[in-house]
Backbone bond lengths (Angstrom), bond angles and torsions (degrees), N, CA, C in turn:
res aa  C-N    CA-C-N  psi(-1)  N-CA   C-N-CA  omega(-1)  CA-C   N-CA-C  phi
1 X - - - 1.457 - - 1.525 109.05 -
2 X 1.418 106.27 140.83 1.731 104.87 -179.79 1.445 101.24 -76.94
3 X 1.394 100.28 -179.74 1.597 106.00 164.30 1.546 106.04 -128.73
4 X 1.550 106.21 20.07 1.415 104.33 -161.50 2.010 95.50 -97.35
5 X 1.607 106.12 130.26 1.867 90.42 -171.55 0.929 115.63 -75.98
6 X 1.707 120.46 162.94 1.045 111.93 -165.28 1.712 85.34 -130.22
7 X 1.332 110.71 153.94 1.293 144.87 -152.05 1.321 133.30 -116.91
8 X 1.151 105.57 96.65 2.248 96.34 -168.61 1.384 95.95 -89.79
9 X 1.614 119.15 132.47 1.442 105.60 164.78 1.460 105.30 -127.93
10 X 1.022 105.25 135.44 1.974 109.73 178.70 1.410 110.89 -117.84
11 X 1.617 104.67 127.31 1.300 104.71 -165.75 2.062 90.78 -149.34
12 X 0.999 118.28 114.50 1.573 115.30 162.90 1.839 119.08 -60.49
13 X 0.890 116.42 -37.33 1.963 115.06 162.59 1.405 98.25 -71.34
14 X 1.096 96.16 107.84 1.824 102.56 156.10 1.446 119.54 -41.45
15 X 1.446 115.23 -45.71 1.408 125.09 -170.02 1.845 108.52 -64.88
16 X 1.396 113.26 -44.02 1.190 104.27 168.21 1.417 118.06 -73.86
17 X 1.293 152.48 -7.98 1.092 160.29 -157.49 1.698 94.23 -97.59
18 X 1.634 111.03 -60.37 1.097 118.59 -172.60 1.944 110.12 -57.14
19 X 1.426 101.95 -26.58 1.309 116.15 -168.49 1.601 118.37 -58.40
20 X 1.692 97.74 -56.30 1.830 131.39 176.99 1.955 91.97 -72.80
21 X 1.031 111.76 -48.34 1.645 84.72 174.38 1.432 120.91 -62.03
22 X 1.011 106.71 -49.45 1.842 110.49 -172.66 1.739 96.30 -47.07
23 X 1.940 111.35 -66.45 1.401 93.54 -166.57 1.657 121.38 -61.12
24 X 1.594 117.89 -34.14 1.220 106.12 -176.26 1.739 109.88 -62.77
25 X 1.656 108.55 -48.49 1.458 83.61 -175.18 1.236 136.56 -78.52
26 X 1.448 104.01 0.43 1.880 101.46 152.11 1.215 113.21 -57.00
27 X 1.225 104.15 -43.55 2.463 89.25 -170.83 1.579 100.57 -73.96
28 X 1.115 134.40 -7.07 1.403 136.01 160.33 1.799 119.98 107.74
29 X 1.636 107.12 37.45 1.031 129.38 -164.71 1.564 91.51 -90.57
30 X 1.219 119.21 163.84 1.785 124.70 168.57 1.385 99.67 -104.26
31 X 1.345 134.97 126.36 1.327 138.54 -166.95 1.464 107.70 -115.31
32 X 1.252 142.13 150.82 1.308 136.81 158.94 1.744 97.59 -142.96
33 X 1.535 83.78 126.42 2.057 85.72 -177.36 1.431 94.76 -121.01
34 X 1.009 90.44 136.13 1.982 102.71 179.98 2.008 84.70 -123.74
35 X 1.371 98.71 154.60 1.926 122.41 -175.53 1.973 100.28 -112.08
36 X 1.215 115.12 7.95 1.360 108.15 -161.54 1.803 83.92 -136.82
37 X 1.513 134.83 116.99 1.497 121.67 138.90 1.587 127.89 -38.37
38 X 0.905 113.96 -52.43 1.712 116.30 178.96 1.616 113.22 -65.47
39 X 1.320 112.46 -27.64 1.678 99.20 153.97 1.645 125.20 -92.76
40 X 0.903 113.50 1.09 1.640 130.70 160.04 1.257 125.13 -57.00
41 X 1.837 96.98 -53.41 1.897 112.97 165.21 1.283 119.18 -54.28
42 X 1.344 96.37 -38.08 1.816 111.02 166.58 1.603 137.09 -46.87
43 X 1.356 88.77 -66.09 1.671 94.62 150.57 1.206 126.54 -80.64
44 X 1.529 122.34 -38.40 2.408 92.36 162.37 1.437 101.26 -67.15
45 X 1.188 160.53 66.28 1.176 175.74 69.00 1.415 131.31 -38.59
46 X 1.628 123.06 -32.72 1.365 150.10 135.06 1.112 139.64 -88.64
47 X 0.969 109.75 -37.71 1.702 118.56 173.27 1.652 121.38 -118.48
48 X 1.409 109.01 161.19 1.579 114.42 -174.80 1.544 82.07 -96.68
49 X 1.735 92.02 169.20 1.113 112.30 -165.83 1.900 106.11 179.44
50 X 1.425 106.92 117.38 1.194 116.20 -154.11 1.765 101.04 -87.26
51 X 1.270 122.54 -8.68 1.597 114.94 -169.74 1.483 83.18 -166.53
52 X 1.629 105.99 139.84 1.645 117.68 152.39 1.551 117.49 -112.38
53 X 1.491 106.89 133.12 1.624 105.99 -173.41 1.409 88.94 -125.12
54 X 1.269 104.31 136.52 1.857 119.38 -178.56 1.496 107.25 -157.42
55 X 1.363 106.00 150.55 1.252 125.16 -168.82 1.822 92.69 -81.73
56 X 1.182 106.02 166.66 1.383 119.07 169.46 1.169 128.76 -64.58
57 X 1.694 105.86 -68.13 1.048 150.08 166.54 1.544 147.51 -69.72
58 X 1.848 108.54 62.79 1.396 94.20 -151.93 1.902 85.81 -132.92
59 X 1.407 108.26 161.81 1.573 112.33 -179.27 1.527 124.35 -42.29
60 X 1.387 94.76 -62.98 1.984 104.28 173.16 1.051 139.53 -54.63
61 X 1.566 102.70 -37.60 1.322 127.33 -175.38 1.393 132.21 -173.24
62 X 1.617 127.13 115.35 1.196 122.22 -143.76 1.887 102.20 -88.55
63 X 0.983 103.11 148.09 1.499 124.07 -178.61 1.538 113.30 -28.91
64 X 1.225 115.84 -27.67 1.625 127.52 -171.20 1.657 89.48 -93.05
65 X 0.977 97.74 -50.90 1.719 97.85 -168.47 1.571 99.07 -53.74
66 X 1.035 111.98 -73.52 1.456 115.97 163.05 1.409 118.27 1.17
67 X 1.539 103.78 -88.83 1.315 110.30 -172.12 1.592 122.49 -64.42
68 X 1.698 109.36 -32.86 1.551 101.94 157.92 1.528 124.13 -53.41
69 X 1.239 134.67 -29.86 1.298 142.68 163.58 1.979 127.94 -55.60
70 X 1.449 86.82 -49.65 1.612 102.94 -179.98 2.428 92.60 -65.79
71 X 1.214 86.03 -52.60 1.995 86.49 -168.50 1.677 99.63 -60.93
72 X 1.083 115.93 -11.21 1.582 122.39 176.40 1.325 114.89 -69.14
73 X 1.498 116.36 -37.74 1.197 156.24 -145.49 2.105 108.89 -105.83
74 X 1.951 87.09 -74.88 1.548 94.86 167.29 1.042 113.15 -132.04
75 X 1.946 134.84 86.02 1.064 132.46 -160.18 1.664 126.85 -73.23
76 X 1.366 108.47 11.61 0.983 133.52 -175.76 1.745 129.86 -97.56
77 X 1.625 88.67 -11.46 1.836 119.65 -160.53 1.498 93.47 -82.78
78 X 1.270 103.25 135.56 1.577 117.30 178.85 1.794 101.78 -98.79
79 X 0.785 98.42 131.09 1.879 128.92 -175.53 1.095 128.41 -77.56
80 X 1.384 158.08 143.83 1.312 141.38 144.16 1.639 105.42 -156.99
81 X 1.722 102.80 130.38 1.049 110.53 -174.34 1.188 119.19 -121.53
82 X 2.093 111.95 147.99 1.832 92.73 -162.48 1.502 79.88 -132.91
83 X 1.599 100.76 161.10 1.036 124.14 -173.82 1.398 118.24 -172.03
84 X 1.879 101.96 140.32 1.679 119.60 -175.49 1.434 98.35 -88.78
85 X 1.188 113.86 -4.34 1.664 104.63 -179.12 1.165 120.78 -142.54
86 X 1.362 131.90 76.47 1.525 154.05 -149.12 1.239 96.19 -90.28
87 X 1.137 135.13 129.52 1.941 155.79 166.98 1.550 100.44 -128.50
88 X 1.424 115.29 163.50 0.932 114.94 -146.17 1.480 87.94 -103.65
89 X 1.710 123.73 -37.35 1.419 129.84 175.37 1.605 109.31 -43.89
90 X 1.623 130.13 -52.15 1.040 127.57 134.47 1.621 148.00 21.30
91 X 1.260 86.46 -90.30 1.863 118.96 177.28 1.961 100.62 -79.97
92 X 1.039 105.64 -23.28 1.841 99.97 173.36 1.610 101.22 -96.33
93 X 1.086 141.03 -32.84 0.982 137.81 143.85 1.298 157.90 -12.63
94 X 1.625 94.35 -47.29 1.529 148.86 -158.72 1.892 106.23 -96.86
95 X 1.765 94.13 -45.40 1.487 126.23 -163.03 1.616 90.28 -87.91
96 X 1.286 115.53 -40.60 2.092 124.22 -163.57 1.754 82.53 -69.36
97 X 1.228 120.46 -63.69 1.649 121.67 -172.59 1.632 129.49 -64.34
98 X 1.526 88.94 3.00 2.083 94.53 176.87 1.700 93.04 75.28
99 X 1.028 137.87 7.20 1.413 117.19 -179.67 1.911 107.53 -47.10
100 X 1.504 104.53 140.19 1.633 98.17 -179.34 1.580 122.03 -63.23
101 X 1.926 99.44 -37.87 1.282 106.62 178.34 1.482 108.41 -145.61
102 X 1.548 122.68 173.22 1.192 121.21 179.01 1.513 97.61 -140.49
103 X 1.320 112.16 91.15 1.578 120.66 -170.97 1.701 108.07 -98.37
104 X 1.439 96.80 143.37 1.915 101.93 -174.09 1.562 110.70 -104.99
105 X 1.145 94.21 134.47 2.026 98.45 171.11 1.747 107.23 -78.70
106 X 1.559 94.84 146.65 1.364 147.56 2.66 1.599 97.49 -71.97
107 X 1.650 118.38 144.60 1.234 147.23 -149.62 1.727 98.49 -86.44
108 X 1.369 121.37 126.97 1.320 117.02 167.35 1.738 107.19 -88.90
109 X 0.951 114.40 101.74 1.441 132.88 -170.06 1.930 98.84 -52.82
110 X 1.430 110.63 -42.85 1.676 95.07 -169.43 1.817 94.61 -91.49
111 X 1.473 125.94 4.56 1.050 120.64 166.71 1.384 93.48 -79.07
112 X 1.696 125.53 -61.90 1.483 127.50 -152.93 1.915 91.86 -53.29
113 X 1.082 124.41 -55.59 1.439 135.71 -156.96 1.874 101.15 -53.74
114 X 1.695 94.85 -53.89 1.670 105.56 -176.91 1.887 110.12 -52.42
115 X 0.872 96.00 -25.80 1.913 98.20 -164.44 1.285 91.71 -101.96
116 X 1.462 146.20 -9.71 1.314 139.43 142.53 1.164 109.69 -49.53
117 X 1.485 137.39 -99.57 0.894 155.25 153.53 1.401 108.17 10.40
């Protein structure tokens, strides 16, 4: 068994998805990015997974929804949610669900890295 964490990130832009994989799996994290929430539930449903990073803002299902579902699931799962469009209903939201962080695009990478860690 590794000890290296492994990482769900859900993001509907491919480009950001592609983005959070590249940096996490340079520092040597195991990443799995799914573009859809409802296949996300899927895998914390099969697989462990040491941190969830999800966008806010996505068609199916919004980032909060998300993460109330996954803590339903693994109430134990540490959270972090990013977003280009921060409201404040949101961020109290965010704060009601234990999310670890509520990070804004464009992404501060030694912020994204620090709240891994």
């Amino acid at each position: 068994m590794t000890d290296r964490k492994q990482i769900l990130v859900v993001d509907d832009e491919m480009e950001m998805g592609s983005v959070l994989d590249e940096i996490l799996s340079n520092e040597g994290y195991r990443v799995q990015v799914v573009y859809d929430p409802v296949e996300a539930l899927d895998y914390l449903s099969r697989e462990h997974f040491s941190l969830l990073i999800s966008d806010l803002h996505m068609p199916q299902m919004d980032g909060v929804e998300l993460v109330r579902r996954a803590r339903g699931m693994v109430p134990e799962l540490p959270c972090v949610l990013v977003t280009g469009e921060p409201t404040a209903e949101s961020a109290i939201e965010a704060l009601r669900l234990g999310v670890k962080e509520y990070l804004l695009k464009p992404l501060d990478t030694g912020r994204l890295l620090a709240t891994v860690k």
